[in-house]
N, CA, C and O atoms as a printed pandas DataFrame, in Angstrom:
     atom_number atom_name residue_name chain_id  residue_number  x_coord  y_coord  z_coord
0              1         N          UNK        A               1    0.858   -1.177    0.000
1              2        CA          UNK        A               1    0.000    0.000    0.000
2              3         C          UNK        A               1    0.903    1.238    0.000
3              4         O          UNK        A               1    1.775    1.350    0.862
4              5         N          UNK        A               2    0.715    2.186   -0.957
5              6        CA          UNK        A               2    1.216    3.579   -0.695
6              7         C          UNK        A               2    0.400    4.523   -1.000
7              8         O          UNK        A               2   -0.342    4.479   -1.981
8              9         N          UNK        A               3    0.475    5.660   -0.020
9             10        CA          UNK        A               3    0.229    6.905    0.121
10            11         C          UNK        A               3    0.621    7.944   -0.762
11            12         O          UNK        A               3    1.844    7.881   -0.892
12            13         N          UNK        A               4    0.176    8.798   -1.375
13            14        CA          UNK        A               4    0.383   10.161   -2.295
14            15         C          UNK        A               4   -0.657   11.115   -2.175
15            16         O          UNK        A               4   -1.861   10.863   -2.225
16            17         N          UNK        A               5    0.044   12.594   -1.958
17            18        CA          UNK        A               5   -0.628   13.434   -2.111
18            19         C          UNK        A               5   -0.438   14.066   -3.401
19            20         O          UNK        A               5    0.666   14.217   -3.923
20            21         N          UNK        A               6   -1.717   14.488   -3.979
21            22        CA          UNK        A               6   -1.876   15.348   -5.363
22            23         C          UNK        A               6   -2.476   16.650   -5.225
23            24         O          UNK        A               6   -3.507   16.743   -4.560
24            25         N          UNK        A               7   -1.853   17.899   -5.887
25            26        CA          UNK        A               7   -2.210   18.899   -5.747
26            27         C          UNK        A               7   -3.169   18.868   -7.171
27            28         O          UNK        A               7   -2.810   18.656   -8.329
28            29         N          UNK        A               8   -4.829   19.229   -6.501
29            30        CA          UNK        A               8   -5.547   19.284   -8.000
30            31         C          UNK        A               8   -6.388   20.706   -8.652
31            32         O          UNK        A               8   -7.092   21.537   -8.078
32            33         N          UNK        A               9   -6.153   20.631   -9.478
33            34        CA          UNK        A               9   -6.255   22.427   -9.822
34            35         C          UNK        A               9   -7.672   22.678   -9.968
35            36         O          UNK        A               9   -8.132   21.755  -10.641
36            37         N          UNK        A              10   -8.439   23.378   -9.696
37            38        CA          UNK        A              10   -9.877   23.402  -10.531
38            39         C          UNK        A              10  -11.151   23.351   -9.428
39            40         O          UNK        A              10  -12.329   23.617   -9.667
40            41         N          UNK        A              11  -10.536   22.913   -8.104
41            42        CA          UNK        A              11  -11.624   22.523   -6.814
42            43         C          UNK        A              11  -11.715   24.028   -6.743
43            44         O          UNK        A              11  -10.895   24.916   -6.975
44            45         N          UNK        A              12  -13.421   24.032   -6.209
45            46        CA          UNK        A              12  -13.799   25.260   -5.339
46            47         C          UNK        A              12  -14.833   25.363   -4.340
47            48         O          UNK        A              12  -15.330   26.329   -3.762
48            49         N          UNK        A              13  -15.067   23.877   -4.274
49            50        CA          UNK        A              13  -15.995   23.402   -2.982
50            51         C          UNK        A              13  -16.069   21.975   -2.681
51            52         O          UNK        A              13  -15.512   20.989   -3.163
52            53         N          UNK        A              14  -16.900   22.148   -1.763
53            54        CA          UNK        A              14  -16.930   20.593   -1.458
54            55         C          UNK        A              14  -17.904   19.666   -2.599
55            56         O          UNK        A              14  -18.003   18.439   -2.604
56            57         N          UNK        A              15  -18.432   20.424   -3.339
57            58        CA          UNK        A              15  -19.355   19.349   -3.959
58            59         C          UNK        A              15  -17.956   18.879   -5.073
59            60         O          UNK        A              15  -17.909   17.719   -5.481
60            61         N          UNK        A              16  -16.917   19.862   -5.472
61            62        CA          UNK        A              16  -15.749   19.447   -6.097
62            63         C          UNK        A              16  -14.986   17.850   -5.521
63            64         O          UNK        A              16  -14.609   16.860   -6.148
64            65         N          UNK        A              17  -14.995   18.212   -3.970
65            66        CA          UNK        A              17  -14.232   17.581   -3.168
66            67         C          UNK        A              17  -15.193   16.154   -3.743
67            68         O          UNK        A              17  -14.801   15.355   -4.593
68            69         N          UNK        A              18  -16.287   16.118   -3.150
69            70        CA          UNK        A              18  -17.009   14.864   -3.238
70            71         C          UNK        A              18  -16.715   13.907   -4.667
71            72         O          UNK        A              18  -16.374   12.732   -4.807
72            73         N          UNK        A              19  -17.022   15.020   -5.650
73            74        CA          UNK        A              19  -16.901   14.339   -6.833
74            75         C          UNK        A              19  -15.762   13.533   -7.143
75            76         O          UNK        A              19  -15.786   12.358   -7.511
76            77         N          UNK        A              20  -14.292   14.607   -6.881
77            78        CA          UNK        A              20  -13.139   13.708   -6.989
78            79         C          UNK        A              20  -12.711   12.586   -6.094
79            80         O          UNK        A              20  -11.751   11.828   -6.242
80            81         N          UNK        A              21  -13.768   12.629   -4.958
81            82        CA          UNK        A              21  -13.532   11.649   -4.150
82            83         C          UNK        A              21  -14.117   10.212   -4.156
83            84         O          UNK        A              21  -13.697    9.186   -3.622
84            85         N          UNK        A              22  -15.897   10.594   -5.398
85            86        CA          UNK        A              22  -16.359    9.259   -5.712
86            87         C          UNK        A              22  -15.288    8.727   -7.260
87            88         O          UNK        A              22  -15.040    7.552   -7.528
88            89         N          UNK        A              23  -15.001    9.450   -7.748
89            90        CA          UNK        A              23  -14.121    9.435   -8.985
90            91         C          UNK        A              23  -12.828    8.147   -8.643
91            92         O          UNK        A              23  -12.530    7.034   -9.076
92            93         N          UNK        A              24  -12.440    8.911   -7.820
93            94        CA          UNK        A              24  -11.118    7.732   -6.934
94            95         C          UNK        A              24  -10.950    6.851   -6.619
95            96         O          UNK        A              24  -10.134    5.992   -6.953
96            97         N          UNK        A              25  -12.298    6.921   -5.332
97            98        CA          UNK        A              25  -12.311    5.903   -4.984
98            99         C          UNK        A              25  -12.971    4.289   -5.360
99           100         O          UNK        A              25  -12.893    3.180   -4.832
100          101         N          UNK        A              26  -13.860    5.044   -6.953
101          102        CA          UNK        A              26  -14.217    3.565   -7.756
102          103         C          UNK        A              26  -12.885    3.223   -8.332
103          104         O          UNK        A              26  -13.095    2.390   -9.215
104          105         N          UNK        A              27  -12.016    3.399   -8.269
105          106        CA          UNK        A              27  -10.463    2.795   -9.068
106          107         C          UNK        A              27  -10.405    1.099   -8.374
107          108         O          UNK        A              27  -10.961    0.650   -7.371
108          109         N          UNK        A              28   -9.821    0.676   -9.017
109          110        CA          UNK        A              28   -9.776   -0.751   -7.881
110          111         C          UNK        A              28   -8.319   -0.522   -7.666
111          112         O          UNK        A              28   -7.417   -0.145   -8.414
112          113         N          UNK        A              29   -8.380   -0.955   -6.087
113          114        CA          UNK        A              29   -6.821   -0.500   -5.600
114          115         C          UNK        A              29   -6.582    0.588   -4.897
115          116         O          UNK        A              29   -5.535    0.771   -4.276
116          117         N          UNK        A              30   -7.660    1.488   -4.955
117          118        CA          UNK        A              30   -7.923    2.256   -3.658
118          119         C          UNK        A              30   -8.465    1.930   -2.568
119          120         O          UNK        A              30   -9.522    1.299   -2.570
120          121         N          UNK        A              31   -7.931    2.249   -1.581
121          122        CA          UNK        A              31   -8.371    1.820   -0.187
122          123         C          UNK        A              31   -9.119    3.047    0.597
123          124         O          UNK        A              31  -10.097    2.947    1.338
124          125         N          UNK        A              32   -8.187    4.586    0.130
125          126        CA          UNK        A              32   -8.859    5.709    1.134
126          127         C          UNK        A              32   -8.394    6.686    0.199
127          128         O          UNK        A              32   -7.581    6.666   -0.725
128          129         N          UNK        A              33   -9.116    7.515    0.687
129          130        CA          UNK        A              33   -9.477    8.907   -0.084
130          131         C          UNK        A              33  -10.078    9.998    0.413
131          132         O          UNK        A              33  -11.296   10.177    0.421
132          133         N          UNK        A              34   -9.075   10.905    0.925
133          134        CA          UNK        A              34   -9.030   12.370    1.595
134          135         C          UNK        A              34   -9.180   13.353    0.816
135          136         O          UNK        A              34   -8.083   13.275    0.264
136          137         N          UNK        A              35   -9.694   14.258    0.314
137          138        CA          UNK        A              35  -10.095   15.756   -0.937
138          139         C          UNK        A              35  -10.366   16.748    0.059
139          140         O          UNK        A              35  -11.417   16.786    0.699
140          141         N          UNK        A              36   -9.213   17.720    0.217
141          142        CA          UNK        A              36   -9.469   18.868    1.219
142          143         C          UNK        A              36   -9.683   20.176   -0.026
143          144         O          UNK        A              36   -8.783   20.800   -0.588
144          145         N          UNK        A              37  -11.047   20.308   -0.195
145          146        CA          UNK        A              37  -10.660   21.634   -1.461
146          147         C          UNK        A              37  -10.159   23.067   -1.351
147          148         O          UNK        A              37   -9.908   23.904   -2.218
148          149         N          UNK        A              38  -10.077   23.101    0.206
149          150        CA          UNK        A              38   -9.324   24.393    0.470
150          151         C          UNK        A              38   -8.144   24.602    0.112
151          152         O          UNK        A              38   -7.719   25.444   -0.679
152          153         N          UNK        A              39   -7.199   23.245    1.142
153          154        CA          UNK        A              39   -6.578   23.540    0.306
154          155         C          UNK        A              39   -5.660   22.602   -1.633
155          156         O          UNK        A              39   -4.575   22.627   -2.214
156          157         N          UNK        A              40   -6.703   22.113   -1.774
157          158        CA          UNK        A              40   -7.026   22.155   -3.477
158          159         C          UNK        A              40   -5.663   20.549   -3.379
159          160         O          UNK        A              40   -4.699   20.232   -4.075
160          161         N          UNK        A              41   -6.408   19.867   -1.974
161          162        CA          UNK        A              41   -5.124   18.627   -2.736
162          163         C          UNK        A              41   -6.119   16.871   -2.189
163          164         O          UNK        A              41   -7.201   16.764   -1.612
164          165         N          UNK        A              42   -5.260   15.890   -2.636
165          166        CA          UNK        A              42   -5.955   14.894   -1.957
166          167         C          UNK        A              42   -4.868   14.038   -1.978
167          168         O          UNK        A              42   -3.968   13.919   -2.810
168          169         N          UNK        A              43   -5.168   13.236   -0.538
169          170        CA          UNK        A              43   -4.255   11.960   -0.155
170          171         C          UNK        A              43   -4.650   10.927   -0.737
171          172         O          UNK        A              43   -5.863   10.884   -0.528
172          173         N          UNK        A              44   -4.296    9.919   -1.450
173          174        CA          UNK        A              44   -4.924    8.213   -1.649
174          175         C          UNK        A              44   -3.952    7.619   -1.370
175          176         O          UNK        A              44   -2.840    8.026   -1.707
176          177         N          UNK        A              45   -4.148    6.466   -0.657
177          178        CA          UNK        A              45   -4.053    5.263    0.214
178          179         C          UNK        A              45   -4.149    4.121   -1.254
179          180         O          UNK        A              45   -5.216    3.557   -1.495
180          181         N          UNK        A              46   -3.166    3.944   -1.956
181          182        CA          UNK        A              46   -3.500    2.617   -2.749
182          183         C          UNK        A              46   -2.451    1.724   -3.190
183          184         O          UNK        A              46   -1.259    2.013   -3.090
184          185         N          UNK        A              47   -2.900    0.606   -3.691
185          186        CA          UNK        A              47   -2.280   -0.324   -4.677
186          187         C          UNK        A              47   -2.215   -0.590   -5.255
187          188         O          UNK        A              47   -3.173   -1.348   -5.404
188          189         N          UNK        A              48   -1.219   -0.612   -6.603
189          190        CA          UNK        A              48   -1.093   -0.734   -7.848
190          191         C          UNK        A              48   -1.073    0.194   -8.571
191          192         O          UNK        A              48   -0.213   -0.070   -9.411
192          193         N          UNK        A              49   -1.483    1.116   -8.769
193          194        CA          UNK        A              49   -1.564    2.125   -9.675
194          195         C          UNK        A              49   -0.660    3.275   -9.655
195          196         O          UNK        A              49   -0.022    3.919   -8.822
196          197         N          UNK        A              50   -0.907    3.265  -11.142
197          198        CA          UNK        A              50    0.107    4.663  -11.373
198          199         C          UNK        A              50   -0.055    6.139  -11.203
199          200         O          UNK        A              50   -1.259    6.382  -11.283
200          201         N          UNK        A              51    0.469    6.966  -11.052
201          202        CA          UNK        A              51    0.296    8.321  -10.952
202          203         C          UNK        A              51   -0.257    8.651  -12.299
203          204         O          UNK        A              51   -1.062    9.578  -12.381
204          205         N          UNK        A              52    0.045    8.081  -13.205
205          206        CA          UNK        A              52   -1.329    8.429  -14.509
206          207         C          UNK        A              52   -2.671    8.292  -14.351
207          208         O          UNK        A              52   -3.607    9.027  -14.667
208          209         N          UNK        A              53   -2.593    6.690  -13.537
209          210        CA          UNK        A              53   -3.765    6.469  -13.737
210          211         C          UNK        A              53   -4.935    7.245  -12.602
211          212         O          UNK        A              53   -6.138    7.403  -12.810
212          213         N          UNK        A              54   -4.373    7.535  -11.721
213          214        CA          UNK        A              54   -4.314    8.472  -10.640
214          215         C          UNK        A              54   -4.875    9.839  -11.610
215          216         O          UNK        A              54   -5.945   10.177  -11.105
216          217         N          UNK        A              55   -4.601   10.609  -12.627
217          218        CA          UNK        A              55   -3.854   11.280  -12.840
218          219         C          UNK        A              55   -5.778   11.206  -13.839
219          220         O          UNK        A              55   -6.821   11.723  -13.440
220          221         N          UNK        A              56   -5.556   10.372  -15.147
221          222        CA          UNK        A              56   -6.689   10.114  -15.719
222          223         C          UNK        A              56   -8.139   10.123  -14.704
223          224         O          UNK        A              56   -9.228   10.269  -15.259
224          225         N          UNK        A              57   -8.084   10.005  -13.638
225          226        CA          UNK        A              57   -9.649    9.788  -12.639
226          227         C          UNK        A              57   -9.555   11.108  -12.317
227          228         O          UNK        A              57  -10.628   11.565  -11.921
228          229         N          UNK        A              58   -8.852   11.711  -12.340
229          230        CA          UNK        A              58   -9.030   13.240  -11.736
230          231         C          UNK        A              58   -9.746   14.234  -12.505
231          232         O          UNK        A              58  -10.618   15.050  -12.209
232          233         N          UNK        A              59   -8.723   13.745  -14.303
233          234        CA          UNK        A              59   -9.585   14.440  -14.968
234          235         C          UNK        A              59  -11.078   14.067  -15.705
235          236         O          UNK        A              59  -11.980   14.860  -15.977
236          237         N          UNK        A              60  -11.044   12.794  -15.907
237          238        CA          UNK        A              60  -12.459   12.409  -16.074
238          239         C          UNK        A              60  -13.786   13.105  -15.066
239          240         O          UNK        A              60  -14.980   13.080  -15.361
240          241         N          UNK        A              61  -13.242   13.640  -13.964
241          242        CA          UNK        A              61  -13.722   14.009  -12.880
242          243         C          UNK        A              61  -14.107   15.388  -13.425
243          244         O          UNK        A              61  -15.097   15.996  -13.019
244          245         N          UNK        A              62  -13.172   15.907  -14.481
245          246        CA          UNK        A              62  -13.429   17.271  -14.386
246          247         C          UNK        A              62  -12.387   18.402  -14.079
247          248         O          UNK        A              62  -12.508   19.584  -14.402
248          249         N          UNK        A              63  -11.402   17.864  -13.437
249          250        CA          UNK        A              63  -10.308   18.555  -12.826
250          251         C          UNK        A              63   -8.726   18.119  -12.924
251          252         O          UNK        A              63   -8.399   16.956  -13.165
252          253         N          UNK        A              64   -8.079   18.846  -12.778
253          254        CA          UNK        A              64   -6.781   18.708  -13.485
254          255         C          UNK        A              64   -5.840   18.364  -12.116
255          256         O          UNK        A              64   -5.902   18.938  -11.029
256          257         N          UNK        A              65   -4.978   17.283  -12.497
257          258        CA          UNK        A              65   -3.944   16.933  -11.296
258          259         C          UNK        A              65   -2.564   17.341  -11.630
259          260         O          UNK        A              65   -2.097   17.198  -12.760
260          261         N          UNK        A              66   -1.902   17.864  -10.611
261          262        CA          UNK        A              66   -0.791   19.079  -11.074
262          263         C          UNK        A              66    0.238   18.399  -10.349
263          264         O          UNK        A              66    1.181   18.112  -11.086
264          265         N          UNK        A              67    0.416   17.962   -8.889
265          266        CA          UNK        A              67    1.440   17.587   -8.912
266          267         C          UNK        A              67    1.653   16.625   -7.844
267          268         O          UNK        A              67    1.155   16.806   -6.733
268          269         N          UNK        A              68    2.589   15.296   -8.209
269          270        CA          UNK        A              68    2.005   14.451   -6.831
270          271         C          UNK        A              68    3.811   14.334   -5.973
271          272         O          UNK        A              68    4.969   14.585   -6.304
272          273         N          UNK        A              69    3.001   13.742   -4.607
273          274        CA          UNK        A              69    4.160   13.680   -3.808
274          275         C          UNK        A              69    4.046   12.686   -3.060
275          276         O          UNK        A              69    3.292   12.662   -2.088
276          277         N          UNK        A              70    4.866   11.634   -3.463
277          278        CA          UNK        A              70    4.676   10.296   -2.071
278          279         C          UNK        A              70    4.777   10.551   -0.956
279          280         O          UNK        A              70    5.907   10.798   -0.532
280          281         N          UNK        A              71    3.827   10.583   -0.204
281          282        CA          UNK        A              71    3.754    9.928    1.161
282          283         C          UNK        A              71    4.668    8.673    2.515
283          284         O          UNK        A              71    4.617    8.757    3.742
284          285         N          UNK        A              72    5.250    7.858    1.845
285          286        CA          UNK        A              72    5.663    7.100    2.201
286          287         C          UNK        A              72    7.095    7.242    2.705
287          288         O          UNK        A              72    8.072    7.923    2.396
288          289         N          UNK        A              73    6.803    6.306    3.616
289          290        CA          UNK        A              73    8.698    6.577    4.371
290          291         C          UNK        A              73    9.621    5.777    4.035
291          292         O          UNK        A              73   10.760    5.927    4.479
């Protein structure tokens, strides 16, 4: 399992937040899914997947993913 945060461009509320958060978390291989739209980023908790594919659910969503940063130690 690893952790990444993504900074995503385009949020301006929570109904943003929600969306990218049902968007995500249908991926298989996600486990959790945090969308703070204040400040405009989200944590996922997953396995297997790539930061593209990561990357593709964001924008299908509507919104653009700008920049990610592992989590992990």
């Amino acid at each position: 399992m690893s952790k990444v945060e993504i900074q995503i461009e385009g949020m301006t509320c929570g109904h943003c937040a929600m969306t990218i958060t049902k968007e995500l978390s249908g991926l298989a291989g996600v486990s959790n899914v945090q969308v703070d739209h204040e400040k405009g980023s989200a944590v996922i908790e997953q396995s297997g997947l790539s930061n593209d594919q990561l990357s593709e659910a964001i924008t299908a969503a509507g919104y653009t993913a700008k920049e990610f940063t592992s989590l992990d130690a």
